[in-house]
MARKEKE-664047 format. One record per residue (C-alpha): residue in three letters; x, y, z; residue number from 1. Coordinates in steps of 0.1 Angstrom, whole numbers, plus 5000, padded with zeros to 4 digits. Example, Ala and Ser with C-alpha at 12.3 -4.5 7.8 and 13.67 -1.06 7.14 Angstrom:
<rs>
resn: ALA&xx: 5123&yy: 4955&zz: 5078&resi: 1 $
resn: SER&xx: 5137&yy: 4989&zz: 5071&resi: 2 $
</rs>
This chain:
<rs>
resn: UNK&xx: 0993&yy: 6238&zz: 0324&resi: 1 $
resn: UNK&xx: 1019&yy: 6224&zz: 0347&resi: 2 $
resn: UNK&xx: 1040&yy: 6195&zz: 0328&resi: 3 $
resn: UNK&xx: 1025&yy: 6163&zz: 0329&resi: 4 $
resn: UNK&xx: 0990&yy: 6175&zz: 0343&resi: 5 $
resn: UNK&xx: 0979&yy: 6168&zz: 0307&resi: 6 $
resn: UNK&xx: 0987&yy: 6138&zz: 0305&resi: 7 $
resn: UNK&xx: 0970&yy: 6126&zz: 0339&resi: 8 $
resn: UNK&xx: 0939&yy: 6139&zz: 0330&resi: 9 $
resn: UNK&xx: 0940&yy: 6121&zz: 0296&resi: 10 $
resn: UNK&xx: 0946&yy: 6092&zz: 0315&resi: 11 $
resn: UNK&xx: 0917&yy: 6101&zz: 0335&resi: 12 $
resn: UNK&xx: 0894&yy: 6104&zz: 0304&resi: 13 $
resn: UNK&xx: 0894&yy: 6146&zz: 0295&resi: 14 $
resn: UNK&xx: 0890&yy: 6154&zz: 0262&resi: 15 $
resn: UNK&xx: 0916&yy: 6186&zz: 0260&resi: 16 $
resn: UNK&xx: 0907&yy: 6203&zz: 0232&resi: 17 $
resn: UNK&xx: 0927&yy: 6234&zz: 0237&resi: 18 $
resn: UNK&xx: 0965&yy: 6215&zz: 0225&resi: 19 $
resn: UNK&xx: 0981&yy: 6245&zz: 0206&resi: 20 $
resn: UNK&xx: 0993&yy: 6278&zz: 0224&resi: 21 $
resn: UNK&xx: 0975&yy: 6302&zz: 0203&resi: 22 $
resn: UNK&xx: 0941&yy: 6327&zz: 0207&resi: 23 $
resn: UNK&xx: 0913&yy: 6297&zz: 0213&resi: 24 $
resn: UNK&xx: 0890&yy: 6300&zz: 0244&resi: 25 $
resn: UNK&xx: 0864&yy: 6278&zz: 0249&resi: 26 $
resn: UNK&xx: 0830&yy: 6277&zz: 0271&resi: 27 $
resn: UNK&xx: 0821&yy: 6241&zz: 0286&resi: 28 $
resn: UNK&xx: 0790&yy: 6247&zz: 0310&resi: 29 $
resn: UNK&xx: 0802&yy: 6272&zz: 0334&resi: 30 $
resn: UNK&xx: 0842&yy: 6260&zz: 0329&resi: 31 $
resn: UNK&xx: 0856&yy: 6292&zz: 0309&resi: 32 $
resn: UNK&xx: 0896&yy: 6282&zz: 0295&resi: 33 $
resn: UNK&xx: 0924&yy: 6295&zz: 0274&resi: 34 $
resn: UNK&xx: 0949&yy: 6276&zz: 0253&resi: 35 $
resn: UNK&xx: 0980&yy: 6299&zz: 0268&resi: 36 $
resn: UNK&xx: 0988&yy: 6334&zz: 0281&resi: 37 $
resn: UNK&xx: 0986&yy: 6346&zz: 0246&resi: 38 $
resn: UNK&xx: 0945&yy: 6348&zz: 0253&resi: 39 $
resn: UNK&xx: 0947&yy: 6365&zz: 0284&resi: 40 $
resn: UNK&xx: 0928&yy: 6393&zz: 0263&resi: 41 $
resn: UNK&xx: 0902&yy: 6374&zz: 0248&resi: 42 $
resn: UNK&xx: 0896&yy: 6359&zz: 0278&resi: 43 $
resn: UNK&xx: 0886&yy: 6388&zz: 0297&resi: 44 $
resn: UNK&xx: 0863&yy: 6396&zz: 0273&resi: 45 $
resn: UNK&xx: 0842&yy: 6362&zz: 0272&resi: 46 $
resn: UNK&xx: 0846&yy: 6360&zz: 0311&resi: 47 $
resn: UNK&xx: 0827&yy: 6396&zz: 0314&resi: 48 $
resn: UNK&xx: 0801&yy: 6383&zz: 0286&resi: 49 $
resn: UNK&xx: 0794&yy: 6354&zz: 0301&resi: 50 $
resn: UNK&xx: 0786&yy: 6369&zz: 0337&resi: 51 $
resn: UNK&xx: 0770&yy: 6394&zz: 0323&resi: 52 $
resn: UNK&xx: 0748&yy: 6370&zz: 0300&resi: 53 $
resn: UNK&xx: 0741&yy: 6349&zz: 0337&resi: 54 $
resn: UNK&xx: 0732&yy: 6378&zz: 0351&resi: 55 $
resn: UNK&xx: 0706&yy: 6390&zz: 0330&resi: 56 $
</rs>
């Protein structure tokens, strides 16, 4: 996330819950994120589940 961006959208009223650069990815409704490049993998992976799961 670019600097400062987190900020704003705190300011805004987003509830980050991704704040440390480790593995965590998380699912909000159709909104699929990582916590850093570190999860690139990981990622992937629930990105092709979760089409997959739509699509079924």
């Amino acid at each position: 996330m670019p600097y400062g961006l987190s900020e704003k959208l705190k300011s805004l009223g987003v509830n980050l819950i991704n704040i440390k650069m480790d593995k965590t990815v998380c699912v909000d409704r159709k909104l699929i994120t990582g916590s850093s490049p570190l999860v690139s993998n990981e990622l992937g992976k629930l990105a092709a589940y979760t089409l997959l799961k739509e699509l079924n």
